[in-house]
N, C-alpha and C positions, 0 to 999 in steps of 0.2 A: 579495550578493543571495541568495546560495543559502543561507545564514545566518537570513537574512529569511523565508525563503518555509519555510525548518524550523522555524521559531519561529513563524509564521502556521502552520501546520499540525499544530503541538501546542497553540496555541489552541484551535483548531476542535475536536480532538479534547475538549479540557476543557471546552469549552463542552457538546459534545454529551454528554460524559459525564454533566455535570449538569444537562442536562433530563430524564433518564431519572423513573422513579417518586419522588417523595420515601415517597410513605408505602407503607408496607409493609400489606395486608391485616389489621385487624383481626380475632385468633382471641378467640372468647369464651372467657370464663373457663367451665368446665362447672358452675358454680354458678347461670348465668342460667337464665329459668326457670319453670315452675312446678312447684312439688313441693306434695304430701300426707301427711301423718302419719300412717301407715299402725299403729305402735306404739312403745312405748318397749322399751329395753333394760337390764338390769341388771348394770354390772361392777364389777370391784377392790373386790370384798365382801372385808370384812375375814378373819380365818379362823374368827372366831364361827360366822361369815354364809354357808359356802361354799356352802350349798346354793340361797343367790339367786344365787353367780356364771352369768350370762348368761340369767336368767328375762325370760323377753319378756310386757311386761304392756300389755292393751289401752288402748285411750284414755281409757272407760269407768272401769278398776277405778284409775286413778291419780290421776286429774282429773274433772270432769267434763263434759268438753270431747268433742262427738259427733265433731266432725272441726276437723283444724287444716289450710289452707291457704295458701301465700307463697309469693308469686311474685318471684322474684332479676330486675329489670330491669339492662340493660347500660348506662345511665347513673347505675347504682349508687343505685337507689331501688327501694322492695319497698314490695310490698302484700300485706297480711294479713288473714286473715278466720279467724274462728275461730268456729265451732259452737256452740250453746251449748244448752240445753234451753229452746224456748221464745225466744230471739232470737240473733241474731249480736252479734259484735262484729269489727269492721272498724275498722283503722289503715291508716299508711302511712310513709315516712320514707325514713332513707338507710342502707345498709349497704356495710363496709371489709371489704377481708378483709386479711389481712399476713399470709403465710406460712400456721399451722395455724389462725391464731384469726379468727372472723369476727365483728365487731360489728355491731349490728343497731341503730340508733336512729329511737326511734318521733317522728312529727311532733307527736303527741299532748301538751297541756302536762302536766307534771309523769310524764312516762314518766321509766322510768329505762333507761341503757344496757346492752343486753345483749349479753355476752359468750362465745362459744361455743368450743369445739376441734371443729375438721374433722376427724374421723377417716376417712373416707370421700365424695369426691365420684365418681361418672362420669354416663357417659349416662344413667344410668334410677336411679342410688339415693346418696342424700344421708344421713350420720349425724353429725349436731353430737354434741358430747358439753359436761357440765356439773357439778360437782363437788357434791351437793345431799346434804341430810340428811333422811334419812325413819326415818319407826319400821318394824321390822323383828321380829318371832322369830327368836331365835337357834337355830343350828343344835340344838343340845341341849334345847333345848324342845320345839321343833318334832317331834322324834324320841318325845318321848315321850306326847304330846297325841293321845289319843283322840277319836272324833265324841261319845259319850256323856258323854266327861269338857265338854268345850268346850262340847255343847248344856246342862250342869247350872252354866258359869259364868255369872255376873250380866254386864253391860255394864261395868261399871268393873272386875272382875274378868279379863274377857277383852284388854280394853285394857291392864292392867295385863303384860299378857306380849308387848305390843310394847316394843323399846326403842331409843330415836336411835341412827342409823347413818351416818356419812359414806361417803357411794359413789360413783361413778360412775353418772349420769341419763343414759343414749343417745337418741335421739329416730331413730327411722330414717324417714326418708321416701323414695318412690316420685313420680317424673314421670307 
C-alpha cells in the first residue's frame, strides 16, 4: 500500500512537472528591425591602397542611391526601399542569417541572392560587410597628383589613374 501511494505521488509529481511552461520566451535576434544606411565603409585595402583603409564614403559619392532602408521582420521576411533620384524602388522577401553570414532573398522575379558578413549587430548600429571590386588611386599616385595637374587632365585621361581593386564594401547602418 505504502509502495502504492509513493508511486502515485511521484506521478503527480511528473505530472505537475510537465505542465509547467513548454516554451521558453522568444528573444529576438538584434538584427530585427528597421535600420538606414547611413554610409559605406572601406577596408582590407590592399597595401597599394592603404590610404582607403577605413575611408567612409557617402551614399551619394558611391552609388547613387539618396537613402537605403530594410526593415529585418521576426518571421524572417524584410522589406526594402531604396531611394532613388526621382522614384523609389521597393522589394520584399525572405532573409537567413547562420552564424556571421546573413542572406537576403528578394521576392522579386529574376532577383539574385544576397550574401552578406555580420561584422556588427546591436541595439542602434548594423555593419554587413561584402567582398566588391572598385577602381581606386593607388596610394603612389594619389601622393603625387596636384589640383592644377588633375584640373589639365582630359576625362579618359583622369580615369585612366583609377585602377580595379578587391576590397572590403562595409555598409553601416543606424535604427
Amino acid at each position: 500500500m505504502k509502495r502504492r501511494l509513493l508511486l502515485m505521488g511521484l506521478a503527480g509529481l511528473v505530472l505537475l512537472a510537465s505542465c509547467g511552461k513548454d516554451d521558453e520566451p522568444r528573444v529576438p535576434d538584434p538584427l530585427e528591425g528597421k535600420w538606414l544606411l547611413s554610409e559605406f565603409q572601406l577596408t582590407n585595402a590592399p597595401v597599394e591602397f592603404t590610404s582607403w583603409e577605413g575611408a567612409v564614403l557617402p551614399l551619394g559619392q558611391l552609388v547613387t542611391w539618396e537613402n537605403y532602408q530594410i526593415e529585418f521582420l521576426a518571421d524572417n521576411t524584410f522589406k526594402r526601399r531604396i531611394f532613388l533620384p526621382g522614384a523609389d524602388s521597393t522589394d520584399d522577401g525572405v532573409w537567413a542569417k547562420d552564424g556571421e553570414t546573413l542572406t537576403i532573398t528578394s521576392n522579386d522575379s529574376g532577383a539574385i541572392e544576397e550574401e552578406y558578413n555580420i561584422e556588427n549587430v546591436d541595439e542602434v548600429e548594423l555593419i554587413w560587410s561584402e567582398a566588391v571590386s572598385l577602381r581606386l588611386i593607388k596610394d603612389a599616385v594619389a601622393d603625387t597628383l596636384t589640383q592644377a595637374y588633375v584640373d589639365s587632365l582630359t576625362d579618359a585621361e583622369f580615369d585612366a589613374l583609377f585602377v580595379p581593386v578587391n576590397i572590403t564594401l562595409n555598409y553601416v547602418f543606424e535604427k
